[in-house]
C-alpha positions in Angstrom: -66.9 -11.0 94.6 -66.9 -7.4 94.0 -70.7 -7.3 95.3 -70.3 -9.0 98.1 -67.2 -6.4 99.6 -69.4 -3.8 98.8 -72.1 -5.4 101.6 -68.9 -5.8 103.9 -68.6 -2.0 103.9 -70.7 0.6 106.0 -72.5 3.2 103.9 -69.3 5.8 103.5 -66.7 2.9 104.2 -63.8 2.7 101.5 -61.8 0.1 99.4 -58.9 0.4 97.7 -57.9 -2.0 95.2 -55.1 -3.0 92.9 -56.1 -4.7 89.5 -54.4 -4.6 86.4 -54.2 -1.8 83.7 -54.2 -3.5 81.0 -55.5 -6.8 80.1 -53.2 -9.5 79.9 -53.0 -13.4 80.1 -49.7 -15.1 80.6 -47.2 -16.9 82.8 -44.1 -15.8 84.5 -41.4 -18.5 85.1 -39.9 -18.8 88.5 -42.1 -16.2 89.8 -40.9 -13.8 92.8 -37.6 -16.6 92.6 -39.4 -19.6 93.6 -38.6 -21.9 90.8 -42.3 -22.3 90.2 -44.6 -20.4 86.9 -47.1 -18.2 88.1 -49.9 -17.9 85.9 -52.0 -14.3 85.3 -55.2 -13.5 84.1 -56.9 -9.8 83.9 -59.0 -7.7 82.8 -58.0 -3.6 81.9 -59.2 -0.9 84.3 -62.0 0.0 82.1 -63.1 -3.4 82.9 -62.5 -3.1 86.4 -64.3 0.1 87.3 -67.7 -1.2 85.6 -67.3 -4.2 87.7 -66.6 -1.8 90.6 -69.6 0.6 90.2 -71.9 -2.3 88.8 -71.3 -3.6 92.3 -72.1 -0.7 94.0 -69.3 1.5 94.3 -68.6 4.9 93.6 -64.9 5.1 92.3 -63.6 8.3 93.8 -60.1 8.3 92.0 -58.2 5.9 90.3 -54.4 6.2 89.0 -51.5 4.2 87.0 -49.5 2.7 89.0 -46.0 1.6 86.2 -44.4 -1.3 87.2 -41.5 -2.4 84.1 -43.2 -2.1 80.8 -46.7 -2.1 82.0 -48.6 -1.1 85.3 -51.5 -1.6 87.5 -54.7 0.5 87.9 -54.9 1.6 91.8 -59.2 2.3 92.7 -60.2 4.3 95.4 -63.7 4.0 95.9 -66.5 4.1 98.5 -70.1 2.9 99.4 -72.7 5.3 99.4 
């Protein structure tokens, strides 16, 4: 999927994603208050910013973003 953004871009276009920081596999019951289980499946940033430069990108900047006990990676990258 990552691949084909990067051919959405313009040479110098950005894209900023949110993935997760660490990797994790799990369920959360009565997600957001909905009553129903929302199920979760990612891999860490380490992961994420191969998959991000194997697709084309260059990651400019990426940061932690905490959220409770854990957190999300936040990617800043562009298309050269």
């Amino acid at each position: 999927m990552l691949k084909r953004i990067a051919t959405w871009l313009r040479p110098g276009g950005c894209f900023l994603g949110t993935t997760g920081h660490s990797a994790w596999t799990g369920t959360e019951d009565n997600w957001l208050g909905g009553g129903a289980t929302m199920w979760w499946s990612h891999a860490d940033a380490a992961t994420n910013r191969t998959w991000l430069t194997q697709a084309g990108l260059n990651v400019d900047r990426e940061e932690f973003v905490p959220e409770g006990e854990g957190g999300h990676a936040l990617f800043w990258a562009h298309r050269p």
